[in-house]
C-alpha positions in Angstrom: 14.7 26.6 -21.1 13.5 28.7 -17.8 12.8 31.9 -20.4 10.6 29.5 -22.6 8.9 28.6 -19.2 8.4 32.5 -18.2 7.4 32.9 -21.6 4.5 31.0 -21.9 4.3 27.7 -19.0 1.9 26.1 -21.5 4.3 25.9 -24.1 6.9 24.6 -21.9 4.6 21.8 -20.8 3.3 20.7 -24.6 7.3 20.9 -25.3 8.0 18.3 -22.7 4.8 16.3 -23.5 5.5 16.1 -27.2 9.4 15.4 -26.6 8.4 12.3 -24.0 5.9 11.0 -26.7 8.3 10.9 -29.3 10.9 9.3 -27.4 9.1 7.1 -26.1 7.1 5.9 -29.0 9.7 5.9 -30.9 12.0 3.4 -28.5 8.9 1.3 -28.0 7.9 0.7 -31.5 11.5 -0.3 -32.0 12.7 -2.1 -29.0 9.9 -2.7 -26.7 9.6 -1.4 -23.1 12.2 -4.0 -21.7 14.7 -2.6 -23.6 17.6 -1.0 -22.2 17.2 2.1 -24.4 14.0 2.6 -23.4 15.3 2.8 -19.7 18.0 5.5 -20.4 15.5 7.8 -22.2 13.3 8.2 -19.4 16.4 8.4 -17.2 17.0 11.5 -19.2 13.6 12.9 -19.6 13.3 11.8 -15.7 16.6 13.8 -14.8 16.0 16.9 -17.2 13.0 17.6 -15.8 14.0 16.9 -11.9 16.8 19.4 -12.3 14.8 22.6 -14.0 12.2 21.9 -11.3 15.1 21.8 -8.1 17.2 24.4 -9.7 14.2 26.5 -10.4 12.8 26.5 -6.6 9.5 24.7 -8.1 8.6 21.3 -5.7 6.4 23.3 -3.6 4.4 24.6 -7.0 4.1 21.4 -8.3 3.4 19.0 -5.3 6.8 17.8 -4.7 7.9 19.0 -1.2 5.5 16.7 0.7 2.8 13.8 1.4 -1.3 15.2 2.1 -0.9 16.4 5.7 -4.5 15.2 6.0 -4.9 12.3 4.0 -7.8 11.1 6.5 -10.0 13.8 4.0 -9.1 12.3 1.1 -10.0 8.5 2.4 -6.2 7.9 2.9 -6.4 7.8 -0.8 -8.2 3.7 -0.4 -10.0 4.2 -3.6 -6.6 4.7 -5.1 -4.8 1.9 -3.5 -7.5 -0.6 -4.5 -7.0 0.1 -8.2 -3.7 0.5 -8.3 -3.7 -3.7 -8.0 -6.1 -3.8 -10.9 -3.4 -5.1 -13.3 -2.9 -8.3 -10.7 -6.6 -9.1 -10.4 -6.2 -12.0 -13.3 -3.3 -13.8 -12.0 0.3 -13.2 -11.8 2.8 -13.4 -14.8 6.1 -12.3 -15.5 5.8 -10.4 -19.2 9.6 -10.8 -19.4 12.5 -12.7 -18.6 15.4 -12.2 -16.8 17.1 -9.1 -17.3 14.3 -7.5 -19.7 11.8 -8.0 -16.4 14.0 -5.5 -14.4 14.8 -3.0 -17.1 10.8 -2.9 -18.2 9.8 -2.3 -14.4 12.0 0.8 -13.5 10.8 2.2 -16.9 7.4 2.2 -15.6 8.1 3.4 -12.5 10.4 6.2 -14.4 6.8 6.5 -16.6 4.7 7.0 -13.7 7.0 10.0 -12.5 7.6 11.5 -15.6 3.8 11.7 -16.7 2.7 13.0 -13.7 4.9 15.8 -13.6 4.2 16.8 -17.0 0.8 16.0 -17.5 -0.3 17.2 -13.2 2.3 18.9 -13.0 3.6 21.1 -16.2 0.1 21.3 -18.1 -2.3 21.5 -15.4 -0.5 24.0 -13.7 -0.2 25.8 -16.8 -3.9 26.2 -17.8 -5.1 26.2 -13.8 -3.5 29.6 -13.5 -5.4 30.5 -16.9 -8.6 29.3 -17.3 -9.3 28.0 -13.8 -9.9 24.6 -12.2 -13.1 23.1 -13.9 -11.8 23.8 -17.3 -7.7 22.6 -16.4 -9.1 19.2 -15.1 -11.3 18.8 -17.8 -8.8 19.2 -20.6 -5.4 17.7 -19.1 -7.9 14.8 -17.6 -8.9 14.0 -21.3 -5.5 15.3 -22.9 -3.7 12.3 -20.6 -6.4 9.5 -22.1 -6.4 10.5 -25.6 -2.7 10.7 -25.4 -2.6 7.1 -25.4 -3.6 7.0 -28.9 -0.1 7.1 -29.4 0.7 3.4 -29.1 -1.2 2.6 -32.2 2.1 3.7 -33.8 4.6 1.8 -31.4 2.1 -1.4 -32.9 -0.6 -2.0 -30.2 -3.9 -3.3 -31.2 -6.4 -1.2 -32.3 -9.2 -2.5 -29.2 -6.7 -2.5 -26.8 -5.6 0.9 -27.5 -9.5 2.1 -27.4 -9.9 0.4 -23.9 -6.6 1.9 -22.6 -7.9 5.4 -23.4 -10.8 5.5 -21.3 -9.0 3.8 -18.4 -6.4 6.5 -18.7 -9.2 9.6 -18.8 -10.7 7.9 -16.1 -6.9 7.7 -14.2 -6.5 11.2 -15.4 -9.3 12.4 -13.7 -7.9 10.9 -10.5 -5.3 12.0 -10.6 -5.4 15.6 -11.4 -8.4 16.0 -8.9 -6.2 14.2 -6.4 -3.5 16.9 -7.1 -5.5 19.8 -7.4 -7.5 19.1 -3.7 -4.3 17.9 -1.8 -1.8 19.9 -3.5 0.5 17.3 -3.6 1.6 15.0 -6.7 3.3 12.6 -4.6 0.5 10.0 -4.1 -0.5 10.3 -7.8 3.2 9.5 -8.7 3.3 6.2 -6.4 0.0 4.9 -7.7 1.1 5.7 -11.4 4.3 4.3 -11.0 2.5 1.2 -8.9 -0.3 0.6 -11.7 2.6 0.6 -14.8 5.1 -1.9 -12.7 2.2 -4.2 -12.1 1.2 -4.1 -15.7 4.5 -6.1 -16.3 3.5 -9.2 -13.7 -0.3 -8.8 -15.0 -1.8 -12.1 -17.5 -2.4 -9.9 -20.7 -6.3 -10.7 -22.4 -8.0 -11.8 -19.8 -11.6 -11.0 -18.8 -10.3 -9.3 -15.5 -8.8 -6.4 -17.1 -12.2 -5.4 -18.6 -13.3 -5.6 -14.9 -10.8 -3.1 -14.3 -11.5 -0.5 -16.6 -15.2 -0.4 -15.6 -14.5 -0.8 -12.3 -12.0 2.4 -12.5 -14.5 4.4 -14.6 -17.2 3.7 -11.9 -14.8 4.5 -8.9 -13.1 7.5 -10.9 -16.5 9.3 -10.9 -17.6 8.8 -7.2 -14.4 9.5 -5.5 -13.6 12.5 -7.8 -17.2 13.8 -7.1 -16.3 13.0 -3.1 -12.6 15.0 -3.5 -14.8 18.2 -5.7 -17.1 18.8 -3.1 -14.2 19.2 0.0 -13.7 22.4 0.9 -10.5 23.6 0.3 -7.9 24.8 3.3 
């Protein structure tokens, strides 16, 4: 695996992208994201990926040896924080029972590690070094959203899927700016993992979750146009 990622790091990252999408997609059209399978994939993916990255000396390269020293530049991240409720904004609902309920949260929380290492981590690492910083946020910003496409096949509707796409190229962009300025991938793990868990106590349809997509487009473009125009330390 570490000769694949000397090889060529952008190959190593579509590998792990393409292996968590069919894992996932495939346990979630199946069994759903309460299911206990579901939770033992990402365990895997979650523990594969941990391990190259310790046993390869790589936290420091991929934001993983510390919080923003100075988070006061980056708003202490409030932008962030606010949408990271979003999901909560139309009420409070449990989207499982019992069991199920626990299982489905630590998957997201496992989902909101795993994507950001791959997607911030793996990929945009991988084409920074290449093709430079407009271009790498750009691509894995969009790559993330469009990504979501996928869950058409694991039976989501067709509208819902649409809406979810530009929420998550408006996350992605977020997120990958917040990485990029900061250096660090920790905050964009906790509000990933935050914004997935409260999905699962979030009331499903409801007119407040088109609030939050437009209200995450319209923040995603102001604070990433604030974090661009820092000046990096």
């Amino acid at each position: 695996m570490y000769r694949i990622y000397q090889k060529n790091e952008l190959n190593f990252a579509i590998f792990w992208i393409v292996i968590y999408c069919l894992i996932t997609t495939s346990i979630r059209g199946n069994f759903g994201d309460e299911s206990f399978f579901m939770l033992i994939g990402l365990i895997f993916i979650a523990f594969s990926i941990t391990f190259f990255i310790n046993n390869h000396k790589l936290k420091e390269k991929y934001g993983l040896d510390k919080y923003p020293e100075n988070s006061k530049r980056y708003l202490y991240f409030i932008p962030v924080w606010i949408l990271v409720t979003g999901n909560l904004w139309g009420g409070l609902n449990l989207v499982y029972s019992g069991i199920s309920q626990v299982w489905s949260i630590i998957s997201m929380l496992l989902i909101g590690y795993i994507e950001e290492i791959i997607f911030r981590g793996f990929l945009f690492k991988a084409i920074l070094e290449k093709d430079g910083a407009k271009k790498s946020i750009i691509i894995v910003a969009l790559t993330f959203g469009i990504g979501h496409i996928v869950n058409l096949f694991a039976g989501q509707a067709s509208l819902e899927t649409i809406a979810q796409v530009f929420f998550a190229i408006a996350w992605g962009f977020i997120m990958v700016v917040i990485f990029y300025k900061s250096k660090s991938l920790i905050p964009c793990i906790i509000a990933h993992g935050l914004i997935d868990a409260f999905s699962k106590f979030g009331v499903e349809g409801s007119f407040s979750q088109w609030i939050y997509i437009v209200a995450t487009i319209i923040i995603a473009f102001f604070y990433c146009k604030y974090l661009l125009k820092l000046e990096d330390k």
